[in-house]
DRENKE-673661 format. One record per atom (N, C-alpha, C, CB): residue in three letters; y, x, z. Coordinates in steps of 0.02 Angstrom, whole numbers, plus 32768, in hexadecimal, padded with zeros to 4 digits. Glycine has a CB too. Layout:
<sites>
ALAYXZ;...
</sites>
This chain:
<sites>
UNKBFAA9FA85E6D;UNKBFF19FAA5E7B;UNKBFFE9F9F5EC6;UNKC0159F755E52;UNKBFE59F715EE7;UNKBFEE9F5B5F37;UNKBFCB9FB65F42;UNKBFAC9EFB5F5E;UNKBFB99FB45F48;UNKBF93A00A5F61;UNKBFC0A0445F50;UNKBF43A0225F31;UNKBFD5A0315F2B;UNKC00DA05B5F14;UNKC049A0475F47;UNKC020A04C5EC0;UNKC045A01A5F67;UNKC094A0125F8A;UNKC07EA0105FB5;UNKC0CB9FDE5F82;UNKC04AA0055FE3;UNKC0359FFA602C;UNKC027A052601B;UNKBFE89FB46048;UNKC026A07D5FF4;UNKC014A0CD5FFF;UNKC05BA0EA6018;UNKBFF7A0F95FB0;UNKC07CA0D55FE3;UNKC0CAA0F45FEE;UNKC0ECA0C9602C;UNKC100A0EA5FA0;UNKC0DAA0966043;UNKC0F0A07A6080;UNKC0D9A0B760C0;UNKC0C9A0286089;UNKC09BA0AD60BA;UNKC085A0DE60EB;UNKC083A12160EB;UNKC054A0D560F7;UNKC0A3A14260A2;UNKC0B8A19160B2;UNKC0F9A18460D6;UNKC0C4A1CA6069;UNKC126A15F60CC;UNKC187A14960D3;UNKC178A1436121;UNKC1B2A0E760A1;UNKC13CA1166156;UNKC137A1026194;UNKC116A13A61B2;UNKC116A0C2619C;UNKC0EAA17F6196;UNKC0C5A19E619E;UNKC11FA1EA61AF;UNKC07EA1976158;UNKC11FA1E96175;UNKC17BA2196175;UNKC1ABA20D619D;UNKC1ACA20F6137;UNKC1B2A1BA61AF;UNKC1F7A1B761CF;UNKC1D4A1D3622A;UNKC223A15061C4;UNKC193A1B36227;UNKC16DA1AF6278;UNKC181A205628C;UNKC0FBA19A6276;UNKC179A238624F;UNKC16BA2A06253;UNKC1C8A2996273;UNKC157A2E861D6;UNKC1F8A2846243;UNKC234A2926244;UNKC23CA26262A3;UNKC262A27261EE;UNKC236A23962A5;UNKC252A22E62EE;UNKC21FA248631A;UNKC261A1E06301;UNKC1E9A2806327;UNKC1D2A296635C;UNKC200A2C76379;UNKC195A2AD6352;UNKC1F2A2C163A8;UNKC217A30663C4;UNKC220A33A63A8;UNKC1FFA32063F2;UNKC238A36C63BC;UNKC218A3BC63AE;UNKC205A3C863E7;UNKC247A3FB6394;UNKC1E3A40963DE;UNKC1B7A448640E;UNKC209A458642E;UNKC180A4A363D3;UNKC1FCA46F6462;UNKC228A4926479;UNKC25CA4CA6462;UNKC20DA4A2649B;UNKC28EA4CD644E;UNKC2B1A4F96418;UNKC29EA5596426;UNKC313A4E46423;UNKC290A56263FA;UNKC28CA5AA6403;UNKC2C9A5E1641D;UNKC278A5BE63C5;UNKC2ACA6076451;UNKC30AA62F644A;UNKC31FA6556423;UNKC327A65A647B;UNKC357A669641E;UNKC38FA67663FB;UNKC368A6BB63F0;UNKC3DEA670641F;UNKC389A6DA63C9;UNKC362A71B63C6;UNKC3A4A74963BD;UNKC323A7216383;UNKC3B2A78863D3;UNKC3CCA7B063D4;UNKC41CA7A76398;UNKC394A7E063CD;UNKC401A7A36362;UNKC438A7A46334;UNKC45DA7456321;UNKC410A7D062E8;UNKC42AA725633B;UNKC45CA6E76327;UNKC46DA6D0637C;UNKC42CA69B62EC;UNKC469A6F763B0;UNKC49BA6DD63DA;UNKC4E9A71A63D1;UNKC473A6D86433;UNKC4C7A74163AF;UNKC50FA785639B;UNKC522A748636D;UNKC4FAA7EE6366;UNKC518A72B6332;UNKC531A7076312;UNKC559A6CE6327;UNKC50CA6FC62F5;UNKC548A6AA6359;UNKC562A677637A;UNKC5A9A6A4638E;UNKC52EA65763B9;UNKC592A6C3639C;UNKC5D9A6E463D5;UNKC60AA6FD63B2;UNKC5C9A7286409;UNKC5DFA7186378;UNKC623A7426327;UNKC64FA6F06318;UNKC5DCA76762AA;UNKC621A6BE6309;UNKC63AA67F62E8;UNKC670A65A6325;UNKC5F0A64762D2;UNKC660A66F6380;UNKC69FA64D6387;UNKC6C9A6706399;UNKC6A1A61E63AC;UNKC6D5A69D63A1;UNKC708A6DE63A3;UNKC725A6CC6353;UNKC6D9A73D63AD;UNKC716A6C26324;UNKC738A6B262E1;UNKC763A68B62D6;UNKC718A6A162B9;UNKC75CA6556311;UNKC76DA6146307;UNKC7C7A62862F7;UNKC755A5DE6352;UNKC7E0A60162B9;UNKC811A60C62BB;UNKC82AA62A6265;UNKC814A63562FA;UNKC7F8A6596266;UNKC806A67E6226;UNKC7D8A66561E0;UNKC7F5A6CE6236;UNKC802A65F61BA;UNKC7EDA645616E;UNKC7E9A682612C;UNKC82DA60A6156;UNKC7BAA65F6109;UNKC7B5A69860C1;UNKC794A6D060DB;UNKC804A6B7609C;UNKC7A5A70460A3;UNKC7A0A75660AE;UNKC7B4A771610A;UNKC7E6A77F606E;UNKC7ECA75D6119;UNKC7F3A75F6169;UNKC7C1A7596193;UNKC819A7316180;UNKC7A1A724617D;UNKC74EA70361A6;UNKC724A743618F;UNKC721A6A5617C;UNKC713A749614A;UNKC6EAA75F6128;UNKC6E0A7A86147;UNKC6FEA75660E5;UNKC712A7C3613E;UNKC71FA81B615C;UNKC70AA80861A3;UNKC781A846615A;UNKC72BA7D461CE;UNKC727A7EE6221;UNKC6B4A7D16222;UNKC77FA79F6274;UNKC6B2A7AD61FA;UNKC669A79C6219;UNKC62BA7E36209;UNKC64AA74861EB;UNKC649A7F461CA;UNKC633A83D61B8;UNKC637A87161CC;UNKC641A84E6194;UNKC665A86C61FA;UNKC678A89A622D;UNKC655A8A3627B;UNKC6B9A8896234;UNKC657A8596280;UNKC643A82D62B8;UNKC5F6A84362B6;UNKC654A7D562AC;UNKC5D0A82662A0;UNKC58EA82D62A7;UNKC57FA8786287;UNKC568A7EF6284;UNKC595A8B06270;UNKC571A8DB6261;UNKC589A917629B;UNKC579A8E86214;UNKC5AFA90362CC;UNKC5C9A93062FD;UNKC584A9336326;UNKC610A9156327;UNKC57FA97B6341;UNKC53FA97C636A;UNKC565A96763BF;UNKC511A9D96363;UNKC536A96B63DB;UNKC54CA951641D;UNKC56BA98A644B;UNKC50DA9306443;UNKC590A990647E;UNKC5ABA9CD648C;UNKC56BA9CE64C2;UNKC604A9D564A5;UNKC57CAA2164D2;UNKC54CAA456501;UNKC55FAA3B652F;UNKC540AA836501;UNKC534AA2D6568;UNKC545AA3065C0;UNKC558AA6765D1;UNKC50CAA2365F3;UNKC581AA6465FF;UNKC5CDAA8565F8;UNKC593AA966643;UNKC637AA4F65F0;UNKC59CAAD86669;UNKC583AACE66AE;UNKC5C0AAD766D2;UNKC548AAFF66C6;UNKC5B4AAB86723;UNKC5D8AAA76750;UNKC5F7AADC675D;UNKC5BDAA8D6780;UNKC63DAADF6754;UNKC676AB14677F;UNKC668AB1D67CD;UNKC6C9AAF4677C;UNKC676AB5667F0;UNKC677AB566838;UNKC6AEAB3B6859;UNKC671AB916850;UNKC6D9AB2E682F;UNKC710AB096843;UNKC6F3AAAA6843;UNKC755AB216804;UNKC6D3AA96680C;UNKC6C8AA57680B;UNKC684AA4E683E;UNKC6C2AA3F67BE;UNKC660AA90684B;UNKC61FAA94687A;UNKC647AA5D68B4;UNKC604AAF5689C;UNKC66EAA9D68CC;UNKC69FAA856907;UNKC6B9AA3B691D;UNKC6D9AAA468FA;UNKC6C8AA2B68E8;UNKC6FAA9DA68EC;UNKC6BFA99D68E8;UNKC73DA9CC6896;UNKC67FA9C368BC;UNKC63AA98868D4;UNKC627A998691F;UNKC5E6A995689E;UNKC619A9D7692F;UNKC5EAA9E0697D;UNKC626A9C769B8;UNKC5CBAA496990;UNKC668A9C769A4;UNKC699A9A069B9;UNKC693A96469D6;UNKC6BAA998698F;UNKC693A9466998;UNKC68DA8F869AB;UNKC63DA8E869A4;UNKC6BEA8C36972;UNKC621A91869AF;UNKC5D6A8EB69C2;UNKC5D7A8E96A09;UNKC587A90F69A9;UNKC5F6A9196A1D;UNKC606A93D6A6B;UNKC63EA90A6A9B;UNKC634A9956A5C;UNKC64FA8CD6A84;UNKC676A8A06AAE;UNKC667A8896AD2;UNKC68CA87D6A9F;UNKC66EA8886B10;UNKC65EA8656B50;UNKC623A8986B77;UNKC63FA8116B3D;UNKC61AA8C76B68;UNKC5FCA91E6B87;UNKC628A9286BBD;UNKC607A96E6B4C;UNKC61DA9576BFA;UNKC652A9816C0C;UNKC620A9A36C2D;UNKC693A9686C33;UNKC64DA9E66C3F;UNKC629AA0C6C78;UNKC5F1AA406C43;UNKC5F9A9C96CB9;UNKC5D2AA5B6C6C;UNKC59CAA696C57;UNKC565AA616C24;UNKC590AA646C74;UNKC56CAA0F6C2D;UNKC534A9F66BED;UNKC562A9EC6BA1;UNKC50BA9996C05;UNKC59AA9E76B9C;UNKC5CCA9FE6B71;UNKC5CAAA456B4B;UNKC601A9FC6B97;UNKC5D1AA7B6B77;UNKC5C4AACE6B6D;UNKC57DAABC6B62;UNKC5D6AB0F6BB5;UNKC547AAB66B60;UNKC50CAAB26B41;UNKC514AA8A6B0A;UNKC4DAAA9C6B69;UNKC511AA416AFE;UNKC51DAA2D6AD5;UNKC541AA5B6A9C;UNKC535AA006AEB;UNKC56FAA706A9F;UNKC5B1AA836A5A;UNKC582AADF6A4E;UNKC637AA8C6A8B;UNKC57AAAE56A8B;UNKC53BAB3D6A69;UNKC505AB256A52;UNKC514AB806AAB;UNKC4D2AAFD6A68;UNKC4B0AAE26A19;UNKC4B3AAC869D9;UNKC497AAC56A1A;UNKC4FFAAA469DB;UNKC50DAA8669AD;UNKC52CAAC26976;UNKC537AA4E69C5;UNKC550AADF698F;UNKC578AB216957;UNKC54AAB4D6957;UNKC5C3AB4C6970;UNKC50FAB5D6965;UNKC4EDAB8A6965;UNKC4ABAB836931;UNKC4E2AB9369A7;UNKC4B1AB316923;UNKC46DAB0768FC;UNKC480AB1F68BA;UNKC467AAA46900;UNKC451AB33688B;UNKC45BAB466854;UNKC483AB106822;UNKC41FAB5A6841;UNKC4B7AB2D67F9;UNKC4CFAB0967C9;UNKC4B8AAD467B7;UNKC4D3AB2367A0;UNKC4E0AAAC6795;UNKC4BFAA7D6760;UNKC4D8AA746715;UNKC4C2AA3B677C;
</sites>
């Protein structure tokens, strides 16, 4: 009987010692449960079927496509990368810059 309780003492001191170690370093997020995080707080707010439809909605939407850069929006980046230029090194600057392939 003592063997019997000094056993189960020391699985209970052996269990509690596993439960308070640390952990390993958390693994990252992986693709669909940080989409999940983001469906769940964009939700915030909505209850029931309301929830139900937008999270179903939410997570099965694919991601939109990269849109490429307008020559108009080319412009307003090689713009303001171009602040404090003048002269010459300006006109170089802004013809490499509008001239660099899309993105």
């Amino acid at each position: 009987m003592k063997q019997l309780i000094a056993a189960c003492i020391a699985a209970m001191l052996a269990s509690a010692a596993f439960a308070a170690a640390p952990d390993a370093a958390p693994a990252a997020k992986t693709a669909q449960q940080t989409k999940m995080t983001t469906c769940n707080a964009d939700a915030a707010g909505k209850k029931g079927d309301e929830r139900k439809a937008f999270m179903k909605e939410c997570l099965s939407a694919k991601p939109a496509p990269a849109v490429a850069m307008t020559q108009q929006d080319k412009m307003k980046a090689c713009n303001a990368d171009a602040a404090g230029k003048k002269g010459d090194e300006r006109k170089a600057f802004m013809k490499s810059c509008l001239s660099a392939p899309k993105k």
